[in-house]
The first five atom37 places (N, CA, C, CB, O) and aatype in JSON, in Angstrom:
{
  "aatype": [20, 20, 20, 20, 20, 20, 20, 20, 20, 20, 20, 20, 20, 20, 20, 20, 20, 20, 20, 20, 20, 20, 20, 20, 20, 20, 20, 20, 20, 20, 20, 20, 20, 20, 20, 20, 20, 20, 20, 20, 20, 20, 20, 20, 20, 20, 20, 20, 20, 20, 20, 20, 20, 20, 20, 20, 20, 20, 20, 20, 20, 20, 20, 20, 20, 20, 20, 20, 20, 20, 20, 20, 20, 20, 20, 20, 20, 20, 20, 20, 20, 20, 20, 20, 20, 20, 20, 20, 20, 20, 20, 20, 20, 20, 20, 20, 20, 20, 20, 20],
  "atom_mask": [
    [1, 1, 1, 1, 1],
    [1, 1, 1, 1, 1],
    [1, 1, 1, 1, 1],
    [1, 1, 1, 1, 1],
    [1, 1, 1, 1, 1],
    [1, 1, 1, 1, 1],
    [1, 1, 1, 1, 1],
    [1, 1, 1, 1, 1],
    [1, 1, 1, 1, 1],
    [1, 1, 1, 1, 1],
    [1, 1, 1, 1, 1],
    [1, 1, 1, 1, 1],
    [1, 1, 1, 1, 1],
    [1, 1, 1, 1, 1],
    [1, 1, 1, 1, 1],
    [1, 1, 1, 1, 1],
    [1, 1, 1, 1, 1],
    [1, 1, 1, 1, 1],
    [1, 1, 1, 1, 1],
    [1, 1, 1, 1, 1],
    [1, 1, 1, 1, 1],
    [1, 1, 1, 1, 1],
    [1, 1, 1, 1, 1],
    [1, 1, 1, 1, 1],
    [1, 1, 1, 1, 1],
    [1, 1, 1, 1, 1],
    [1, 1, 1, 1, 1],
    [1, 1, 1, 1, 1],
    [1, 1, 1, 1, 1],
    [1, 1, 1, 1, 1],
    [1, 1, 1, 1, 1],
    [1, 1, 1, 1, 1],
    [1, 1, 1, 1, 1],
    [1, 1, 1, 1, 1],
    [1, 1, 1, 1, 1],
    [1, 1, 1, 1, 1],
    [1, 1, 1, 1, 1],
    [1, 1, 1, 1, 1],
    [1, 1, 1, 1, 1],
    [1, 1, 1, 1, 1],
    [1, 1, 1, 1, 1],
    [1, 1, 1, 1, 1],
    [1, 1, 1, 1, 1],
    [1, 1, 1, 1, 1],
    [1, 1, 1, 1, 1],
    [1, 1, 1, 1, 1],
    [1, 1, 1, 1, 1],
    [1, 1, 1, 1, 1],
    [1, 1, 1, 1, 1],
    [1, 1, 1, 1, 1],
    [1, 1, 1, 1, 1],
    [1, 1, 1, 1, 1],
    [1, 1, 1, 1, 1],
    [1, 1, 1, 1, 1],
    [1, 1, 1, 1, 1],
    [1, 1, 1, 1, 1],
    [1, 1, 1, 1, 1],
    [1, 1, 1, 1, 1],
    [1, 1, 1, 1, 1],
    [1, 1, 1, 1, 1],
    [1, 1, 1, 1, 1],
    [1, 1, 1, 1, 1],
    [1, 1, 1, 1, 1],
    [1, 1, 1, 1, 1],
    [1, 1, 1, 1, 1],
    [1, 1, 1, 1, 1],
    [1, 1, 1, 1, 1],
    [1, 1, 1, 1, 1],
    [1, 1, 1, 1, 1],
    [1, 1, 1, 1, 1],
    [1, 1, 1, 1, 1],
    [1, 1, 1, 1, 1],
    [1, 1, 1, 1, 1],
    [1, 1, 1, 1, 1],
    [1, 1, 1, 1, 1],
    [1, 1, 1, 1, 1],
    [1, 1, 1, 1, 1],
    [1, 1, 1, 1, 1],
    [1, 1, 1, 1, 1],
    [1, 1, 1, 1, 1],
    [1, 1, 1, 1, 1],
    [1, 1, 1, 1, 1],
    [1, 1, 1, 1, 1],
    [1, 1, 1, 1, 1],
    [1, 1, 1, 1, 1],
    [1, 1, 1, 1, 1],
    [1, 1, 1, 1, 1],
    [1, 1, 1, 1, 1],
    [1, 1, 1, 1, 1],
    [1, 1, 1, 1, 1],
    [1, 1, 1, 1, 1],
    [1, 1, 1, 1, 1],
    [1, 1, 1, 1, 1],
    [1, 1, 1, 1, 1],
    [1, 1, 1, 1, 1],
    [1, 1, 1, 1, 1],
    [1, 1, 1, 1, 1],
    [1, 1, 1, 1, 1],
    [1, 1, 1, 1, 1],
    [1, 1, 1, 1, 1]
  ],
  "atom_positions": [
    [[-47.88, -92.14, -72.23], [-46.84, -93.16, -72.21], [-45.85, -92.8, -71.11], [-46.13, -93.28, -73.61], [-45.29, -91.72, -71.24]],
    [[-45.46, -93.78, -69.74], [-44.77, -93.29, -69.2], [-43.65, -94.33, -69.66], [-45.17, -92.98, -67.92], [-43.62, -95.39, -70.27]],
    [[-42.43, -93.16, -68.8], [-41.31, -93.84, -69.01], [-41.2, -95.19, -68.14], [-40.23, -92.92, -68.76], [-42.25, -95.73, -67.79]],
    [[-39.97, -95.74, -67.79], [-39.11, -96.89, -66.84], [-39.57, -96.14, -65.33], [-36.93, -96.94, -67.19], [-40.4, -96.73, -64.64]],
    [[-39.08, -95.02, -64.93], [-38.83, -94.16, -63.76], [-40.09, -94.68, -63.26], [-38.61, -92.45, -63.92], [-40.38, -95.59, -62.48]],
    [[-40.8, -93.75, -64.01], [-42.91, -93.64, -63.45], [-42.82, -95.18, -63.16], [-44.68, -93.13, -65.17], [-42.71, -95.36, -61.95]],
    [[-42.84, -96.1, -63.73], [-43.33, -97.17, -63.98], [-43.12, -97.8, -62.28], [-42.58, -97.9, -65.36], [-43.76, -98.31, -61.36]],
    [[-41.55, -97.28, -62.7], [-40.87, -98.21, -61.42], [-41.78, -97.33, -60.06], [-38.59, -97.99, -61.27], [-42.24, -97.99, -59.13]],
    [[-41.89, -96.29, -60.1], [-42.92, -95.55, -58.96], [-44.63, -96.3, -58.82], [-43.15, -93.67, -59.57], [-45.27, -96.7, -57.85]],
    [[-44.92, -96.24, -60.21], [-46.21, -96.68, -59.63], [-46.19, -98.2, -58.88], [-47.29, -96.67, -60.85], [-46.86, -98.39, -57.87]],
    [[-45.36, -99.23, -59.46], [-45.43, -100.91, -59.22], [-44.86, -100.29, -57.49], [-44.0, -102.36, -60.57], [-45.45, -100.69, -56.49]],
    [[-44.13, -99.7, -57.43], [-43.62, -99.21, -55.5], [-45.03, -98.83, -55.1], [-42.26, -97.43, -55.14], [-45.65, -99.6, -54.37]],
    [[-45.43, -98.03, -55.39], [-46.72, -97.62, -54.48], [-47.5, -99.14, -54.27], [-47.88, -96.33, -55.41], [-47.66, -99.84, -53.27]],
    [[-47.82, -99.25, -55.46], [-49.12, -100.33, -55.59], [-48.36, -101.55, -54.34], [-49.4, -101.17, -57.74], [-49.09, -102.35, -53.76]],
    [[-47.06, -101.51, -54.13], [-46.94, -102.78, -53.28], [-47.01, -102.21, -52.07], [-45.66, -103.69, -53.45], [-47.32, -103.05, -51.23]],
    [[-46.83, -101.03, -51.58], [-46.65, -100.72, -50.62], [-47.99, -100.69, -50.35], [-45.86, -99.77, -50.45], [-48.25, -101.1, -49.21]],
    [[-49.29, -100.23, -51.26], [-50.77, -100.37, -50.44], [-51.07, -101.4, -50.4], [-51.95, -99.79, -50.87], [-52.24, -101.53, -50.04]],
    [[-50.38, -102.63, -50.68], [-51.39, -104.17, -51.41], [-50.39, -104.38, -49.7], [-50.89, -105.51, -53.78], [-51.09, -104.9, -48.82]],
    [[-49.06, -104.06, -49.3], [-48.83, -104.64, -47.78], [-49.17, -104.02, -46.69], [-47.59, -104.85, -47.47], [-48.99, -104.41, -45.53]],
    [[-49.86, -102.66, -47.17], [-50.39, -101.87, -45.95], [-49.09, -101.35, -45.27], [-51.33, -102.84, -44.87], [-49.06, -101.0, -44.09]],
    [[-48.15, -101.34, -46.03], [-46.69, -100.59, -45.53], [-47.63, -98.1, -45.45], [-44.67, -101.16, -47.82], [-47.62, -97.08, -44.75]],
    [[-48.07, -98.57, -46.51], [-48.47, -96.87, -46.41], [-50.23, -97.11, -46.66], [-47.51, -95.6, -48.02], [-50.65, -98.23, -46.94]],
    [[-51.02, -96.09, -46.53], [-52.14, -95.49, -46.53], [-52.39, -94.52, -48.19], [-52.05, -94.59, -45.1], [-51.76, -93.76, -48.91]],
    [[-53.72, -95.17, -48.11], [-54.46, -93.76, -49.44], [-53.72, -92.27, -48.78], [-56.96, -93.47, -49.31], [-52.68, -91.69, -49.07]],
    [[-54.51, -92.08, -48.06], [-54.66, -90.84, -46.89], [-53.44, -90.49, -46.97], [-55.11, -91.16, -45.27], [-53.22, -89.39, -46.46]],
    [[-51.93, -91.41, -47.76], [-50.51, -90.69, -47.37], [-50.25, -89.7, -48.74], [-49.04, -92.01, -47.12], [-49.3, -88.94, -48.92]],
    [[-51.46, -89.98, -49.7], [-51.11, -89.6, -50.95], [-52.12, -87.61, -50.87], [-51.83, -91.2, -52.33], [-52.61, -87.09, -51.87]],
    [[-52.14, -87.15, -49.88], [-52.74, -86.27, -49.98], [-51.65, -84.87, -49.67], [-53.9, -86.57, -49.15], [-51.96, -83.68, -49.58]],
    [[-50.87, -85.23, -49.61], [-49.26, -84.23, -50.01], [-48.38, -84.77, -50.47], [-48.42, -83.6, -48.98], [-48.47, -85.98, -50.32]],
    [[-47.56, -84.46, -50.97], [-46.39, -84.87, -52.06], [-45.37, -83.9, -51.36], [-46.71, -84.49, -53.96], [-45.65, -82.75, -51.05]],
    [[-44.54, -84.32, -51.21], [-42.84, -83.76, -50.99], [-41.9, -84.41, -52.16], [-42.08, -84.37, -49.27], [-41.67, -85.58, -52.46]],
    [[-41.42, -83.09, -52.73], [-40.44, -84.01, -53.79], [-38.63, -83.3, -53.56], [-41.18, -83.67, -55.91], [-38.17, -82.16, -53.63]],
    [[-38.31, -84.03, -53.39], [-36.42, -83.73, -53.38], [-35.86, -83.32, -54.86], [-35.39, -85.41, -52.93], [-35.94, -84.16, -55.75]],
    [[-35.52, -82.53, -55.03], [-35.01, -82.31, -56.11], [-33.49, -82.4, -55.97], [-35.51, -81.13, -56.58], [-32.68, -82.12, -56.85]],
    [[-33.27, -82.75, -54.92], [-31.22, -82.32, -54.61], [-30.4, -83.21, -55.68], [-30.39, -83.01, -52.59], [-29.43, -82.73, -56.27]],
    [[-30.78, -84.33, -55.87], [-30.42, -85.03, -56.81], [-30.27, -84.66, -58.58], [-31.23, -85.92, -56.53], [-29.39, -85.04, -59.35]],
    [[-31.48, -83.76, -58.85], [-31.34, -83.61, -60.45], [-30.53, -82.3, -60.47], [-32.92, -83.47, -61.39], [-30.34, -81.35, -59.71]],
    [[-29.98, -82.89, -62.2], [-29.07, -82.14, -62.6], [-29.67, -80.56, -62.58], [-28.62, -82.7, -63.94], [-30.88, -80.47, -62.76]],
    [[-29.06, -79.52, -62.41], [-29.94, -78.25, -62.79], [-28.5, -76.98, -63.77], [-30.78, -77.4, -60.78], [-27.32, -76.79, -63.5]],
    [[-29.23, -76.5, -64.66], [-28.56, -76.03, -65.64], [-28.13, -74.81, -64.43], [-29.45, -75.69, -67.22], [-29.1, -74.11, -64.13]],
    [[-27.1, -74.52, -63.85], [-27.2, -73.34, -63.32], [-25.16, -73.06, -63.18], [-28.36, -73.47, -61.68], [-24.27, -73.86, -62.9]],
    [[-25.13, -71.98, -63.42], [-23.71, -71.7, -63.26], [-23.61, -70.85, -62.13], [-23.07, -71.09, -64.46], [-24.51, -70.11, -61.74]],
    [[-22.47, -70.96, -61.61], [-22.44, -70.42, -59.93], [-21.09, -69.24, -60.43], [-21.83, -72.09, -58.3], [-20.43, -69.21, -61.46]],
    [[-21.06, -68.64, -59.62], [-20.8, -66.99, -59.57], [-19.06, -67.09, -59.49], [-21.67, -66.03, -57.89], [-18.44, -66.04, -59.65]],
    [[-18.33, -68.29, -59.25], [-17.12, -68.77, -59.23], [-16.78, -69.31, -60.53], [-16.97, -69.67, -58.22], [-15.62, -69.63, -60.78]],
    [[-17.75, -69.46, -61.43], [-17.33, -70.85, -62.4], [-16.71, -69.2, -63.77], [-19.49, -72.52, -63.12], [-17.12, -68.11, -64.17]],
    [[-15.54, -70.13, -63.92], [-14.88, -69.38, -65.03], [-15.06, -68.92, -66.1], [-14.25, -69.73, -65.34], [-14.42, -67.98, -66.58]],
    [[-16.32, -69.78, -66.81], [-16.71, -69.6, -67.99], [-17.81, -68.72, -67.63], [-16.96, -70.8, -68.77], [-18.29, -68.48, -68.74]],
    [[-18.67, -67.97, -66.6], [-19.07, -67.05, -66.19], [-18.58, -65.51, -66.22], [-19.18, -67.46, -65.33], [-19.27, -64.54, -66.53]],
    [[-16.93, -65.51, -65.75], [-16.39, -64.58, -65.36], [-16.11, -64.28, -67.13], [-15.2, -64.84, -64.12], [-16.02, -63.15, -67.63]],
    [[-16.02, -65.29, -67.71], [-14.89, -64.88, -69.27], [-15.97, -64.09, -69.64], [-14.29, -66.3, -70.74], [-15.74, -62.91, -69.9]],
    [[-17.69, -64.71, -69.76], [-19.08, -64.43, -70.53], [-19.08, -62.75, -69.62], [-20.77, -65.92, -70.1], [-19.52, -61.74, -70.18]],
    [[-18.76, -62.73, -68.81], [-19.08, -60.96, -68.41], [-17.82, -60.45, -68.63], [-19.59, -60.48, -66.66], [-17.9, -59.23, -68.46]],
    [[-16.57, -60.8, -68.96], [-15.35, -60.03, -69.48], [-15.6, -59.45, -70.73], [-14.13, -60.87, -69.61], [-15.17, -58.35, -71.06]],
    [[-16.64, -60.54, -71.82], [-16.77, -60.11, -73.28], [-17.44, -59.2, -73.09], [-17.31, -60.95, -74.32], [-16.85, -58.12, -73.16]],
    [[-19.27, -59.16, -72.7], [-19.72, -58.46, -72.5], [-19.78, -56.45, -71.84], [-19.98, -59.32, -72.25], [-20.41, -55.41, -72.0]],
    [[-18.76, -56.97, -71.16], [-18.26, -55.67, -70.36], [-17.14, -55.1, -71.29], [-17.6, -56.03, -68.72], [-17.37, -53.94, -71.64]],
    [[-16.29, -55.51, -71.65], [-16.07, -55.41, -72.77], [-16.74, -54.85, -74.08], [-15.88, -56.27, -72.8], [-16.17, -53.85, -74.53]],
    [[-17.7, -55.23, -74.7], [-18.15, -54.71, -75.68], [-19.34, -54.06, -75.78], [-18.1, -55.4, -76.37], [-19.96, -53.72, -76.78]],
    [[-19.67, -53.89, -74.14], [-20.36, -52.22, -73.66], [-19.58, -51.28, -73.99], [-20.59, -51.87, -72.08], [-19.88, -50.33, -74.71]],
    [[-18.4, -51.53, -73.4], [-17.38, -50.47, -73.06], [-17.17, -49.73, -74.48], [-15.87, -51.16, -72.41], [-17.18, -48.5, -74.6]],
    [[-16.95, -50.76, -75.69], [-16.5, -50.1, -76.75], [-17.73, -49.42, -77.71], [-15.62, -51.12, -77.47], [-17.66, -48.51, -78.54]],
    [[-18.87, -50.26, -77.24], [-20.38, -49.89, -77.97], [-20.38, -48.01, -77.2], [-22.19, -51.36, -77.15], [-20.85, -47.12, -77.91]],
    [[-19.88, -47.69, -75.89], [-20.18, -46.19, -75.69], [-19.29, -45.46, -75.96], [-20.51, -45.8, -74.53], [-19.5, -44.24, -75.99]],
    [[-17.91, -46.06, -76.27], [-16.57, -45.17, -76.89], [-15.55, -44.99, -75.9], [-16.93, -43.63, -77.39], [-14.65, -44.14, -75.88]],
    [[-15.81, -45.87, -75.12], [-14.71, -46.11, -74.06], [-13.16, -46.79, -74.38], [-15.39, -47.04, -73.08], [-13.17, -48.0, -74.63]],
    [[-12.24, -46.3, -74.39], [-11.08, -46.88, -74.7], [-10.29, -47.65, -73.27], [-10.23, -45.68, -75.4], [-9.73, -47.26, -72.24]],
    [[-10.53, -48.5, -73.69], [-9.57, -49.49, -72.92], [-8.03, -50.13, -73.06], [-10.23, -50.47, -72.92], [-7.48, -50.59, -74.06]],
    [[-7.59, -50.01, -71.85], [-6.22, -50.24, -72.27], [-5.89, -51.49, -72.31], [-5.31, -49.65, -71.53], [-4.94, -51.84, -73.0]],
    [[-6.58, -52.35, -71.61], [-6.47, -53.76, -71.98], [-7.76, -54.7, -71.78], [-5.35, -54.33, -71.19], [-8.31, -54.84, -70.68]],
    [[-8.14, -55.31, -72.91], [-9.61, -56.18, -72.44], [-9.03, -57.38, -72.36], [-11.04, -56.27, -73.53], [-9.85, -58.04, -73.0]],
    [[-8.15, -58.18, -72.01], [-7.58, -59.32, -72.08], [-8.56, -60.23, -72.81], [-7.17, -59.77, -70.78], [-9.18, -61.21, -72.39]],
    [[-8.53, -59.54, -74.22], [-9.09, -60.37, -75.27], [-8.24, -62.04, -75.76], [-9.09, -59.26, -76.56], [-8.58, -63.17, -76.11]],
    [[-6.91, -61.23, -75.48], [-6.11, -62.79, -75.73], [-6.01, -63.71, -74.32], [-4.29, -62.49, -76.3], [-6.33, -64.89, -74.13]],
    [[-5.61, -63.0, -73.68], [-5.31, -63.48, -71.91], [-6.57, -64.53, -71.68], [-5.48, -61.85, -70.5], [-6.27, -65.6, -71.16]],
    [[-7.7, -64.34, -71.97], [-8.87, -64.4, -71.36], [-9.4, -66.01, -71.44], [-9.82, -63.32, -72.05], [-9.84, -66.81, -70.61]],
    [[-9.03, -66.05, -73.31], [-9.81, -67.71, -73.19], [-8.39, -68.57, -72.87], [-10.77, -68.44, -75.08], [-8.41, -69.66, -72.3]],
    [[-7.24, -67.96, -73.28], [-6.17, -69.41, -72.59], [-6.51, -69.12, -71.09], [-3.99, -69.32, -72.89], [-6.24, -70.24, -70.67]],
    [[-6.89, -68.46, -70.03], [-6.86, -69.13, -68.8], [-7.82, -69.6, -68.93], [-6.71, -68.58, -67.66], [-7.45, -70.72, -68.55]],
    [[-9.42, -69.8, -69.28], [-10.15, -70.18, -69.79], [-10.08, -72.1, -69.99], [-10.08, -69.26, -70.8], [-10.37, -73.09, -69.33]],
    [[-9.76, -71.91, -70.73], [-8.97, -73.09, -71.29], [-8.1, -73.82, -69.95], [-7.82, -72.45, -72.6], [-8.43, -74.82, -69.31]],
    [[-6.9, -72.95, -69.77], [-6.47, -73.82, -68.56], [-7.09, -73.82, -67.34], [-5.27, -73.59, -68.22], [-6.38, -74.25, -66.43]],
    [[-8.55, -73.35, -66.95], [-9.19, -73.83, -66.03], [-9.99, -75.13, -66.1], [-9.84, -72.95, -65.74], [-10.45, -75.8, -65.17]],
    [[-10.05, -75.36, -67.48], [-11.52, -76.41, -67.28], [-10.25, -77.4, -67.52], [-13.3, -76.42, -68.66], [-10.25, -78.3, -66.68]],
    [[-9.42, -77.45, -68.21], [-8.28, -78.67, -68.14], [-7.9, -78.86, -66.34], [-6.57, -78.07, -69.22], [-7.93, -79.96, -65.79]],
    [[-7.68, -78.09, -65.9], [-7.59, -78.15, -64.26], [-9.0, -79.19, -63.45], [-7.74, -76.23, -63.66], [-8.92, -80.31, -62.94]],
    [[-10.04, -78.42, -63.57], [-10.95, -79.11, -63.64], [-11.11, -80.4, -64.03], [-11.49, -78.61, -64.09], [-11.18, -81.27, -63.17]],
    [[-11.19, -80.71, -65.39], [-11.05, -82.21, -65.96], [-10.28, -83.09, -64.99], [-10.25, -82.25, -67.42], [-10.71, -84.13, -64.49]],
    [[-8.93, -82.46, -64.76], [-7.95, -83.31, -64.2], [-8.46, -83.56, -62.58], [-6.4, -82.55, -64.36], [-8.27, -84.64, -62.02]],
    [[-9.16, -82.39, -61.89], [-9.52, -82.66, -60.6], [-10.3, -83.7, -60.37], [-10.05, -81.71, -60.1], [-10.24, -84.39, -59.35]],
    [[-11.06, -83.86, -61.3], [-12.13, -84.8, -61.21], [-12.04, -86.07, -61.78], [-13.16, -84.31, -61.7], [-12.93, -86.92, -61.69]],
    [[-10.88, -86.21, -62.41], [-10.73, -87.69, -62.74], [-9.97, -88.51, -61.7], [-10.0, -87.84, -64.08], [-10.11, -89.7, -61.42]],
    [[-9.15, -87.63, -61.22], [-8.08, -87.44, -59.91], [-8.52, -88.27, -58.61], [-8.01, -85.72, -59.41], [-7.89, -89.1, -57.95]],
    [[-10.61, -87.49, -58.37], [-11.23, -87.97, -57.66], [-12.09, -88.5, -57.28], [-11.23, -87.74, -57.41], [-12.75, -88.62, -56.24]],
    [[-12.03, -89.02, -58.74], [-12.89, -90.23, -58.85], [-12.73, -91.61, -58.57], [-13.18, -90.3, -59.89], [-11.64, -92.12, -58.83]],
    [[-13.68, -92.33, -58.05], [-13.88, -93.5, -57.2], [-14.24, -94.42, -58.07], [-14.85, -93.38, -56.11], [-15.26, -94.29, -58.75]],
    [[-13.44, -95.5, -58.15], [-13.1, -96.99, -59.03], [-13.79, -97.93, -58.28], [-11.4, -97.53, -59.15], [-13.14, -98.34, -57.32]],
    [[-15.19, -98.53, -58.45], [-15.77, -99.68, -57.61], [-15.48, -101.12, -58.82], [-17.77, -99.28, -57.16], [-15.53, -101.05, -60.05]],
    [[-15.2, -102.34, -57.96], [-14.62, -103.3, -58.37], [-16.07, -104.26, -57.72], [-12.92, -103.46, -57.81], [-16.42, -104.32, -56.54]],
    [[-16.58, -104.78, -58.64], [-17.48, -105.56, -58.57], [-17.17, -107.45, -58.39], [-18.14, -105.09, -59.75], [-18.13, -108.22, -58.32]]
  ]
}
């Protein structure tokens, strides 16, 4: 069962061979773009990265008997917090209103 997407791909091909816009012979490599899909990936800047290795490093530290003088256990999720509110706000900020 394909979805809408496929669908809408195959009825494109099929017109493009029924006008002789493309060739069989074009279907013998595939190039696919992926730049467009979403991808689960967090980048080495993003905050909720830095907090996830603060805990962690963190509770190495205390798993070998390391005393620390400060894990900014409290500090940590309010900036936390006031980053992605920063965020939120950047992006509503710059977002583009089309009027139909």
């Amino acid at each position: 069962k394909s979805c809408g997407v496929e669908k809408l791909l195959e009825e494109t091909i099929r017109a493009g061979l029924k006008l002789k816009v493309i060739q069989k012979s074009s279907f013998t490599h595939l190039n696919v773009d992926t730049t467009v899909q979403e991808k689960a990936i967090t980048h080495p800047t993003d905050a909720t990265l830095c907090h996830r290795m603060r805990e962690k490093l963190v509770r190495k530290a205390f798993e070998n008997g390391l005393d620390l003088r400060q894990s900014y256990s409290r500090l940590s999720p309010a900036a936390l917090l006031r980053r992605s509110r920063y965020s939120h706000a950047r992006q509503r900020k710059s977002g583009i209103t089309l009027v139909v």
